[in-house]
N, C-alpha and C positions, 0 to 999 in steps of 0.2 A: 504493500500500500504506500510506503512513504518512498520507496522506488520508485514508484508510478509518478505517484504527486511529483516527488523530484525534477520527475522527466518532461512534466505535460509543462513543468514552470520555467524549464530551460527553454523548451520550444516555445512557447510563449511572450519570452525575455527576447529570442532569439528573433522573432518575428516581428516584436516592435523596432528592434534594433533594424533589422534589416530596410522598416518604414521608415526609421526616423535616416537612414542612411539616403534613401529614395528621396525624402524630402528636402534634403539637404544638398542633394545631387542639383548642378547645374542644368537650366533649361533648354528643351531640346528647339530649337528654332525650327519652322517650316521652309522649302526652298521654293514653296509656291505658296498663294493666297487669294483666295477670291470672295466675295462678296454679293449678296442674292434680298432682293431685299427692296425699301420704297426711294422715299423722298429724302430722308436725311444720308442711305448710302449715294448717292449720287450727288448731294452736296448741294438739293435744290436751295433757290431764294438766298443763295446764303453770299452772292455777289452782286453788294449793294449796286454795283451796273447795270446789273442784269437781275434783277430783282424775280421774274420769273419763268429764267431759266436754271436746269441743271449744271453745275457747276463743279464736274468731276474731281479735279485739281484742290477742291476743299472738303471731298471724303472725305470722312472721320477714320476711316475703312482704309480705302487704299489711296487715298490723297498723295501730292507732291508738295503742299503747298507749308511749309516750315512752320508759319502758325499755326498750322493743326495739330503736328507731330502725330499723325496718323498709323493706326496700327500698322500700315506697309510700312511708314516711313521709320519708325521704332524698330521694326525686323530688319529693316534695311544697315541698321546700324549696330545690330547683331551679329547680324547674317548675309554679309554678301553676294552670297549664289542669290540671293533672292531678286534681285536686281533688274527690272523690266518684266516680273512675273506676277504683277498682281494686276487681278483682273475683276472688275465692276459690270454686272449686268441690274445693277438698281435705276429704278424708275420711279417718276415721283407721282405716277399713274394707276399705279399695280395695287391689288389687292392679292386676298388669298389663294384666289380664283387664277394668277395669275403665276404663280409662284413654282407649280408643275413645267414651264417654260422656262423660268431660268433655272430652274434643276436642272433641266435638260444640256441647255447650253453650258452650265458649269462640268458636268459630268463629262460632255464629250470632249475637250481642251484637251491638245495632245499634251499640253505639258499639266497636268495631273495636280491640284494642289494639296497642299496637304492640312489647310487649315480654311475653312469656310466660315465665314458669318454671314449671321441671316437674320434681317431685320423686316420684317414683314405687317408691324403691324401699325394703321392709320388711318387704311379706307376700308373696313370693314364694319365698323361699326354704323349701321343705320341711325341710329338714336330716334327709334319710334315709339321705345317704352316697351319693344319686346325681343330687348339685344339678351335678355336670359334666355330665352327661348334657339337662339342659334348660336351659344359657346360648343355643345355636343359636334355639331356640323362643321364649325370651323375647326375647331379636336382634331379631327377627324380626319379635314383636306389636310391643316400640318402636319400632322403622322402620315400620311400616304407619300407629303414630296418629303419629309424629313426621310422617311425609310428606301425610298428610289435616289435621294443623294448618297444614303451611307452604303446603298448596293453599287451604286455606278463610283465610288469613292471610297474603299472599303480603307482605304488606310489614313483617311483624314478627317483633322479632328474637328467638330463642327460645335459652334458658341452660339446660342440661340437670345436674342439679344431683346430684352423686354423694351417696353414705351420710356421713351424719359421721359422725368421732369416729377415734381411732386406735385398736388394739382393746388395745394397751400401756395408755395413758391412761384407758380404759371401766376394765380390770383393777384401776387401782389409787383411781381413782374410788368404784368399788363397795366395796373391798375398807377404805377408809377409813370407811364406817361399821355397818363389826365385823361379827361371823357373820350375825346375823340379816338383813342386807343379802344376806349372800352367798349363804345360803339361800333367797333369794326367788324365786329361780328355777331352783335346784339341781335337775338330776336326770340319768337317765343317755341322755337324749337327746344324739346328736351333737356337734351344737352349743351345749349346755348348759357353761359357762365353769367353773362350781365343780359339786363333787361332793355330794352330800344329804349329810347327815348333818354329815361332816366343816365343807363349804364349802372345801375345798382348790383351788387350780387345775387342772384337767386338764386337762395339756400337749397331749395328741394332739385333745383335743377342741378348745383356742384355734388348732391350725392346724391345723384343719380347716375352721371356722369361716374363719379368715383368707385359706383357699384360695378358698371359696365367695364371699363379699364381695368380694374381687378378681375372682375370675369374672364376677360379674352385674356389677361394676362397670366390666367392658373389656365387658361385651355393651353394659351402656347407652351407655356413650360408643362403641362403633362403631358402633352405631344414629343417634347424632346425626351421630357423622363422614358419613353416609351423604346428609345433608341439609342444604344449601347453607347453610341458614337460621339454625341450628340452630349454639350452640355451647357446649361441654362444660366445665365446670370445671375442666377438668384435673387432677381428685382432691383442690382447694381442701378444700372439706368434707372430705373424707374424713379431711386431715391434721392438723383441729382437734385440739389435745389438751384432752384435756377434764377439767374439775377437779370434784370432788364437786355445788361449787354448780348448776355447769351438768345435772345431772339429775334431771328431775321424779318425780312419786311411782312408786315401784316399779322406778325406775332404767331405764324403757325408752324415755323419749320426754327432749326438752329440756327443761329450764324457763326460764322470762324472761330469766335469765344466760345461756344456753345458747341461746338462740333470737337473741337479740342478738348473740353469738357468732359465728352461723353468717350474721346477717342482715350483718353488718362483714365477713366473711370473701366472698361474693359479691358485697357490692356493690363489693369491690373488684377481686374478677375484671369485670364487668361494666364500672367507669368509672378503675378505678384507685386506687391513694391511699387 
């Protein structure tokens, strides 16, 4: 008996030990990366130029642009071979409905990545008061592309990348520059945060709103739990709080402050530190 015990407490010493050696172990960088996903991977609105167009160059994802320090651009400074291998199929058009397409196209890239992020959520929510009613459906469509990337992708590793922003912080973000900000989107839709006219807050509409966002946000991440490969932020993004600077024109997408933001906040879910 105390043979036993002895033995199961050595292998159990031996096991943490072998984890904490794992943990301690140097990060393995990817020699490719790509990106699948809306309006913030493609870096929409976020050049006050060109206010509504896409604006690759300020990915959060695979950007080039130095104020972002973007997760390619982070790997790039890791990992050399990485170097003209990250590739963006985000649109700031796309729903979920949409997202089995750039599967596809990431999947076939002869040059293979080894690391995917996938930001998919923004225009799926209706906000007609019966977005509980279609988390199950949406579940559903992400587990089908998450599991056809990790089959056409078996050896990469895929960050499923929740909603930013805290919707406290979005509130007083907007609300810092004065009515006419708050009116830009005012009206008596559901999920509409300020009222017309006024721009007041309206309570029952910001949680309701807060109900729905957490919804699709436990559907996406039990989409990715579902697949080996595949792993979830943990609400990282989501818990950004966010200050005036960080949003672009019309106050619905990041800007360069804000994309940088969110590109520091994953790549530390991903490597740490």
């Amino acid at each position: 008996m105390i043979c036993s015990r002895l033995g199961a407490a050595f292998a159990v010493a031996a096991a943490i030990a072998t984890l904490a050696a794992a943990a301690g172990a140097a990060p393995t960088y990817p020699n490719a990366v790509a990106v699948i996903g809306g309006a913030d991977a493609a870096g929409y609105a976020s050049d006050p130029a060109h206010p509504f167009q896409e604006a690759r160059a300020n990915s959060w994802a695979t950007g080039t642009n130095p104020a972002v320090r973007s997760i390619y651009s982070r790997l790039l400074a890791a990992n050399p071979a990485i170097r003209g291998r990250a590739f963006n199929f985000g649109s700031h058009e796309v729903s979920v409905r949409d997202l089995p397409s750039q599967v596809r196209k990431a999947t076939l890239l002869k040059t293979k990545p080894e690391l995917v992020l996938v930001q998919i959520m923004g225009n799926d929510a209706p906000c007609d008061g019966k977005d509980d009613t279609r988390y199950a459906a949406y579940q559903a469509r992400v587990t089908e592309a998450l599991q056809a990337l990790a089959t056409g992708l078996p050896k990469a590793r895929i960050l499923a990348v929740s909603d930013w922003g805290t919707i406290d912080s979005y509130i007083k973000a907007v609300s810092s520059y004065g009515l006419g900000a708050r009116l830009t989107h005012a009206s008596k839709g559901i999920c509409s945060i300020f009222a017309p006219r006024t721009g007041k807050v309206v309570p029952e509409h910001v949680a309701y709103l807060r109900r729905t966002i957490n919804g699709y946000n436990a559907a996406f991440a039990a989409a990715c739990k579902s697949v080996p490969t595949c792993q979830y932020d943990g609400g990282a993004a989501r818990r950004i709080v966010l200050k005036p600077a960080d949003l672009a024109h019309r106050y619905e997408s990041l800007s360069i402050q804000g994309l940088a933001k969110l590109a520091a906040v994953e790549w530390k879910v991903l490597y740490g530190g």
